[in-house]
N, C-alpha and C positions, 0 to 999 in steps of 0.2 A: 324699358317698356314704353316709355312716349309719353305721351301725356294723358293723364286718366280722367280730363275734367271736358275733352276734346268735345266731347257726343252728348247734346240734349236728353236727357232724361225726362224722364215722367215717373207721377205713383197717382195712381187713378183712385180715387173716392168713391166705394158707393155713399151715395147722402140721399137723404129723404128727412123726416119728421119720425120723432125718436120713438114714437108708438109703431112703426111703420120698420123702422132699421132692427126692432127686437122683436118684430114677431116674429113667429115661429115657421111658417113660411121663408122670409128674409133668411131667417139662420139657415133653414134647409137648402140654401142655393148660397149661403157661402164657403168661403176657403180658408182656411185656419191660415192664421196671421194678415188678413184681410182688413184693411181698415175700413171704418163706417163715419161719415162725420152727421153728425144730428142737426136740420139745418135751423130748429125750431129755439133749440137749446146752447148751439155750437160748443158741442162736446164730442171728444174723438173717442171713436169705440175702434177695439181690434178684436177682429175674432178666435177666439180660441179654441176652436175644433167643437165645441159645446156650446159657448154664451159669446153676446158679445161682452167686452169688457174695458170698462171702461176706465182711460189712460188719466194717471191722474191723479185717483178719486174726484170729490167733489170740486167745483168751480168750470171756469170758463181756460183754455188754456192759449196760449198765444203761437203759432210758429215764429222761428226768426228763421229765415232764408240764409246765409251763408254766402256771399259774393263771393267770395273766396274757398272751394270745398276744401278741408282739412283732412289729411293722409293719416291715417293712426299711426301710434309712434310705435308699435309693435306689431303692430297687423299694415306691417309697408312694403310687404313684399318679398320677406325673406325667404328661402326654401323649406318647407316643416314638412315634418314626417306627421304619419296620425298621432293627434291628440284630443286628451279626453277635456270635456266641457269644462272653460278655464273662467272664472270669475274676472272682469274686467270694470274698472272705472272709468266712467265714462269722460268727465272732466280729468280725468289722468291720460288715456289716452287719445284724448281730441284736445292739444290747449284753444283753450278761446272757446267751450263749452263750458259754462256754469255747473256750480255742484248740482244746482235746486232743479236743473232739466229734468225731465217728468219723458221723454222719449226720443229717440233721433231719426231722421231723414236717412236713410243708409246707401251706400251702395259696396255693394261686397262682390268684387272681382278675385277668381283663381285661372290656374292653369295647373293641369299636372301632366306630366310628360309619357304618360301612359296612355292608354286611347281609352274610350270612351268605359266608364263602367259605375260601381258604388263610387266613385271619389267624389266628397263634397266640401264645402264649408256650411256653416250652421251660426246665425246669430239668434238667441234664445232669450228672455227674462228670467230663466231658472232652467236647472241643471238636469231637467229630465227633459228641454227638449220638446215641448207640449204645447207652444207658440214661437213660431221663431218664422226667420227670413233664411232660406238654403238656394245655395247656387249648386248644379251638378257637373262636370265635367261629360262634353261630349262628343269632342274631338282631341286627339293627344295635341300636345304645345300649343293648343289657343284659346286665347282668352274670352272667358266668361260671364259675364256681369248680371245682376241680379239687384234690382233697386226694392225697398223696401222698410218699415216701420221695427223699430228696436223700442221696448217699451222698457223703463228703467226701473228696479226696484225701489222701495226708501232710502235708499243708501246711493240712490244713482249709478246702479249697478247692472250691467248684462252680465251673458254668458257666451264665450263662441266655442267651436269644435271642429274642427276638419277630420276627416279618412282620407289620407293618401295612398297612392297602391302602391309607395315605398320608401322609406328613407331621403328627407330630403327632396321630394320627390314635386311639391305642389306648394307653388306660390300664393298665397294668401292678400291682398289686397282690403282695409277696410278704410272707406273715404265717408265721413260726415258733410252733409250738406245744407243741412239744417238741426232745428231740435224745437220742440215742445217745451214753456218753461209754464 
């Protein structure tokens, strides 16, 4: 595949002052799984389709940038057929991510060899799905990339899920490049 760390990324922040990032306005014009940082407070809100919510709970939370992005040790690229929403840890699948991480810097690259259609991947906080980061397939055999915020449960826990449109069919890629502790 090459090298997956090759291409500048970005994850663009709405910010403003925390009275301003939760009104109700603000939520109306945003995108679920959207992050918000509070510039009053420096506390990171992700949107979940409804509120925003904030990563964390209470305190100030720090990023560590990553020099080096980290390849998941299960989401490296294997060929997977569709599967259903898989509970992942986070310090198990990233080494050199902390238990105590509170959310990650994502980028989640597929490919599936079918042409464009439902095939996706899904990184989730919980198993319905309700906040997450999704990449779509939209060309057959090329790759996809989709940068994005995984917010982690107490347990320092996500969820991810692909639809493949067949057996083996769609390469999965999940590279950490940073994380929230």
């Amino acid at each position: 595949m090459g090298n997956l760390h090759s291409q500048d990324f970005q994850i663009k922040f709405k910010h403003g002052l925390a009275a301003n990032i939760n009104a109700a306005i603000t939520k109306s014009l945003a995108v679920e799984g959207e992050p918000h940082w509070t510039t009053d407070t420096n506390r990171l809100y992700v949107f979940d389709g409804t509120d925003n919510v904030l990563v964390g709970g209470s305190g100030v939370l720090n990023f560590v940038p990553l020099v080096t992005p980290i390849l998941g040790a299960t989401l490296n690229g294997a060929a997977r057929s569709t599967t259903a929403f898989t509970q992942v840890t986070a310090a198990t699948e990233f080494s050199g991510v902390p238990a105590a991480a509170k959310a990650l810097a994502t980028r989640l690259i597929i490919k599936d060899s079918s042409a464009a259609g439902t095939y996706y991947a899904t990184l989730s906080t919980n198993a319905t799905g309700e906040d997450h980061t999704a990449v779509y397939v939209n060309v057959a055999d090329r790759y996809i990339a989709c940068d994005g915020i995984v917010a982690l449960d107490a347990a320092g826990k996500f969820y991810w899920r692909c639809i493949a449109s067949g057996a083996n069919t769609l390469n999965v890629y999940l590279v950490c490049v940073g994380y929230w502790i």
